[in-house]
C-alpha positions as CSV (number, residue, x, y, z in Angstrom):
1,X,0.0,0.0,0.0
2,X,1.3,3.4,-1.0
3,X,0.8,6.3,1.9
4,X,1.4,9.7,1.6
5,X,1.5,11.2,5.1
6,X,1.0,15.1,5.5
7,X,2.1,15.9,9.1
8,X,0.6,19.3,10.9
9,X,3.6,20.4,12.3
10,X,6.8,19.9,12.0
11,X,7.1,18.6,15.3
12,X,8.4,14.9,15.5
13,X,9.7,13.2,18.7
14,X,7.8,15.0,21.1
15,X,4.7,15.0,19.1
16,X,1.8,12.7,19.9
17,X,0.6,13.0,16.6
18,X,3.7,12.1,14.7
19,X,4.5,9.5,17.1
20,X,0.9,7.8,17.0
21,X,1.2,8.1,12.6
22,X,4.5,6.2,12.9
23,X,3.0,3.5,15.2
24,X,0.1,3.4,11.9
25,X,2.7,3.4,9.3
26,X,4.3,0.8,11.1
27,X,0.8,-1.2,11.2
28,X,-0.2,-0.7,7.7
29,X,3.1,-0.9,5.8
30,X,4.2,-3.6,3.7
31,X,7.3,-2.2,2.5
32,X,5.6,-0.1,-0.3
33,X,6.4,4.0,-0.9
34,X,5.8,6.2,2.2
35,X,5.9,9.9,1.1
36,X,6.0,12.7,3.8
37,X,5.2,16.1,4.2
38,X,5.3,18.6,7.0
39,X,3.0,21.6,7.2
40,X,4.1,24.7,7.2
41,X,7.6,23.6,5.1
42,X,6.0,22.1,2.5
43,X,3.3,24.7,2.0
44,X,4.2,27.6,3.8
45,X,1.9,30.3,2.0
46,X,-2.1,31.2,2.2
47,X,-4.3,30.9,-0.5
48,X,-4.3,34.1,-2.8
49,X,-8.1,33.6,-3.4
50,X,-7.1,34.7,-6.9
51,X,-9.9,31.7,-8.6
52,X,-6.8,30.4,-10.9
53,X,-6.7,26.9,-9.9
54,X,-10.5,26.7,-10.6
55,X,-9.9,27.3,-14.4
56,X,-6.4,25.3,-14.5
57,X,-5.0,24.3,-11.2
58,X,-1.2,24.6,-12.6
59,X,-1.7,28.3,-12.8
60,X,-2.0,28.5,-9.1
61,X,0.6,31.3,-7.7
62,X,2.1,28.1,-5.3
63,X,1.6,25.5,-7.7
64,X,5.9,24.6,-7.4
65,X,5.0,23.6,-3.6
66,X,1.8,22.0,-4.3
67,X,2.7,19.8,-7.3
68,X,4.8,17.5,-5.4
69,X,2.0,17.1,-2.9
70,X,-0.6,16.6,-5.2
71,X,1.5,13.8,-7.3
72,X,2.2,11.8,-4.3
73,X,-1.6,11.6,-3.4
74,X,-2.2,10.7,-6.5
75,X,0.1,8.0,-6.6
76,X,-1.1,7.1,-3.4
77,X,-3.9,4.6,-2.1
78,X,-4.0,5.8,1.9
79,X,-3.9,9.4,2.8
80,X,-2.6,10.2,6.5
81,X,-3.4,13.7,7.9
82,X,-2.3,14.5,11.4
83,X,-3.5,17.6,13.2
84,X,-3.2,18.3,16.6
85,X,-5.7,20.3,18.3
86,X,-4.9,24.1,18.2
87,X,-7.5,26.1,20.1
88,X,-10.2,23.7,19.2
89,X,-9.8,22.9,15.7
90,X,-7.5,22.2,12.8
91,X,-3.7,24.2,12.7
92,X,-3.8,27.3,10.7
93,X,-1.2,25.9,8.4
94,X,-3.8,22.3,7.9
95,X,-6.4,24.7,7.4
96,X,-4.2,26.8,4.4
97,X,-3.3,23.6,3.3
98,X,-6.9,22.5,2.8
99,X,-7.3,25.8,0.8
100,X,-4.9,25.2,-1.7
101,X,-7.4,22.2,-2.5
102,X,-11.0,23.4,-3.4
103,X,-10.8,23.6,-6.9
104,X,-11.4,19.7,-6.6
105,X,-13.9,20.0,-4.5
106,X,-16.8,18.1,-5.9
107,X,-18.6,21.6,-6.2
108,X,-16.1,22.0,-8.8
109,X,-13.9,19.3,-10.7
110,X,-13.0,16.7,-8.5
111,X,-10.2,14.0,-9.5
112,X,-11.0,10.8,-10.4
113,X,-9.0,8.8,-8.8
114,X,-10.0,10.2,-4.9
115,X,-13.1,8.3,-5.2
116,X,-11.0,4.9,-5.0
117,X,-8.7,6.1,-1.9
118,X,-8.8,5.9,1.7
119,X,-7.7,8.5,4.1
120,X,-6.9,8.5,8.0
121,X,-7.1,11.9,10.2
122,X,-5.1,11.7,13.3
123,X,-5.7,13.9,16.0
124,X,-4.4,14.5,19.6
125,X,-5.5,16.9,22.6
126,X,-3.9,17.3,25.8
127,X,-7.5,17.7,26.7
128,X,-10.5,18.5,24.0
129,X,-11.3,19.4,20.6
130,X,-10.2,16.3,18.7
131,X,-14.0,15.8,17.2
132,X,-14.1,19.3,15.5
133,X,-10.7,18.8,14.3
134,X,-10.9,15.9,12.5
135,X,-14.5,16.8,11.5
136,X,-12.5,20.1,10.0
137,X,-10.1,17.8,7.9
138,X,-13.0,15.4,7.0
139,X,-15.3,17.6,5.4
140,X,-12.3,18.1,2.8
141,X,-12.0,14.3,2.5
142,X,-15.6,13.3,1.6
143,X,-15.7,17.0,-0.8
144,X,-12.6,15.4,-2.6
145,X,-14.5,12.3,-3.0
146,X,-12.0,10.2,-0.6
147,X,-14.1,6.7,-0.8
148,X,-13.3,6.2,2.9
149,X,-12.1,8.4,5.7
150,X,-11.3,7.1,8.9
151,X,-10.4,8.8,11.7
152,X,-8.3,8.4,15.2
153,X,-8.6,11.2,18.2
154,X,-6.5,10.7,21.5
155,X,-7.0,12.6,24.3
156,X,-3.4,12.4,26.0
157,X,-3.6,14.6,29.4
158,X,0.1,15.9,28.2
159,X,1.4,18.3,25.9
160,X,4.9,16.1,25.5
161,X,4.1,12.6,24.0
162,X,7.4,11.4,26.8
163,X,5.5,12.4,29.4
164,X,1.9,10.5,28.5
165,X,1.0,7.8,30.6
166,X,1.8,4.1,29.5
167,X,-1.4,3.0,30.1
168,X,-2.9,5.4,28.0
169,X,-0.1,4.5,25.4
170,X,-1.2,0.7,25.6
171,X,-4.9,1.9,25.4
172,X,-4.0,3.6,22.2
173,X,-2.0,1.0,20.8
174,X,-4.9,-1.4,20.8
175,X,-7.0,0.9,19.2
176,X,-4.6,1.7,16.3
177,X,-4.0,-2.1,15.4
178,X,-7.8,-2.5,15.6
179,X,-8.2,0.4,13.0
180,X,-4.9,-0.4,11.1
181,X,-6.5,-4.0,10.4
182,X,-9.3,-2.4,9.3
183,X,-8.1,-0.5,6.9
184,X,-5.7,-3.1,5.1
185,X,-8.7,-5.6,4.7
186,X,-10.8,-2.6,3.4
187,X,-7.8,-1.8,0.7
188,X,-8.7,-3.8,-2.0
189,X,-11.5,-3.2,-4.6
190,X,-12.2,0.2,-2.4
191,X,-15.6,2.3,-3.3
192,X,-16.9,5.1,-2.0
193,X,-18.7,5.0,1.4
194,X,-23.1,6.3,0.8
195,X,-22.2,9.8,1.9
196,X,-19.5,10.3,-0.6
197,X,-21.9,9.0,-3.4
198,X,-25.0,11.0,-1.7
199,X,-22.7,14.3,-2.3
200,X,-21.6,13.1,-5.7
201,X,-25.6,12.6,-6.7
202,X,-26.6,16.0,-5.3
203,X,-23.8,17.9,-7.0
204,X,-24.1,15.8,-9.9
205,X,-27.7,16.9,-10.1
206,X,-26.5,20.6,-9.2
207,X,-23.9,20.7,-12.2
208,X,-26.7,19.4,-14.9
209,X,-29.8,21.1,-14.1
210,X,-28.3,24.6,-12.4
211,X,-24.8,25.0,-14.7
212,X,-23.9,27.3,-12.1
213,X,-20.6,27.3,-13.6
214,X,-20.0,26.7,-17.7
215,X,-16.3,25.5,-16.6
216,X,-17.7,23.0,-14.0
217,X,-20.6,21.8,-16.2
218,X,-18.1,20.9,-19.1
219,X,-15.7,19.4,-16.6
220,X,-18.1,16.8,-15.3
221,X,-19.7,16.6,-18.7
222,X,-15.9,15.0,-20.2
223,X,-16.3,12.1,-17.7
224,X,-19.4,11.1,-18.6
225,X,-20.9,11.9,-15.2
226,X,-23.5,13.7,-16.3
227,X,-24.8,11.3,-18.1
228,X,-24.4,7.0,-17.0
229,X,-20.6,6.8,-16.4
230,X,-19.2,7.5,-12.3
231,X,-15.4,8.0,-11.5
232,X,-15.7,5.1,-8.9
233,X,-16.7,2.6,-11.9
């Protein structure tokens, strides 16, 4: 299986997050490719807002940090996001991240190939907040048309991943074996989870009937999606 990880921070031995993805990564690989990136290096700028991408996506202003990104996800059949919990929700730099993405929204032109991926959101909290966190990553996942998304939140009681307790180590262990299984047996033949294909139907109904937007409407038109043909067939 081929992962691309996207850390959300740069932070490694100290950080829950990055220490609970390698304990993943160690679960779920099987000596294939494992691409990493860490926010805010590998995307260290905000969305312009400047509506490029959503005519051609290589005319965005930071397209030289985001094509690297965007070929390994594409080359990749599990996504890993970590994101630990910054005042409640997502890091600014996850959320700019995110940004850089919503010309393939399926509002818009989504890829093809999301619909047969599967993605993990990882999220730790000394104390609260993982739920609206991951929820903040997730709505991008299902939006790309990520066939599944699954999600792990850890509440640590400790800002330092040395200083967690071992039983709440072994606690987590357990559960990231569980999921881990989970997710290898689920690799194979992967299609899109109902509310993936509920948003594709709605938006699918949006771009024929409404043609909000000519670009979008001739987008989904070349696939065949307005018509019989769906990207996870």
């Amino acid at each position: 299986m081929k992962i691309t990880v996207i850390y959300g921070t740069p932070r490694k031995k100290n950080s829950s997050t990055y220490n609970i993805a390698q304990q993943f990564i160690k679960c779920l690989d099987d000596e294939d490719v494992i691409t990493e990136f860490f926010l805010p290096t590998s995307m260290p700028n905000f969305c312009r807002g400047c509506s490029k991408c959503f005519i051609d996506y290589t005319d965005c202003p930071d397209y030289e940090y985001l094509n690297p990104i965007l070929e390994a996800i594409m080359n990749s059949d599990l996504l890993i996001f970590t994101a630990p919990v910054y005042v409640y929700h997502v890091p600014g730099q996850v959320k700019a991240f995110l940004d850089h993405f919503g010309y393939q929204w399926m509002a818009h032109q989504p890829r093809q190939e999301m619909f047969s991926k599967q993605a993990l959101i990882i999220s730790t909290a000394a104390g609260s907040g993982t739920r609206s966190t991951i929820n903040g990553i997730k709505d991008s996942m299902n939006f790309w048309g990520i066939a599944r998304t699954y999600t792990f939140g850890g509440n640590t009681h400790s800002v330092d991943w040395n200083s967690v307790d071992e039983k709440r180590k072994i606690k987590f262990e357990k559960k990231i074996n569980k999921l881990a299984r989970t997710i290898k047996a689920k690799s194979v033949n992967v299609k899109p989870c109902f509310k993936v294909k509920l948003l594709f139907y709605v938006l699918r109904f949006i771009h024929k009937y409404f043609r909000f937007s000519e670009d979008n409407f001739k987008y989904w038109k070349s696939f065949g999606w307005l018509n019989r043909k769906r990207p996870w067939k």
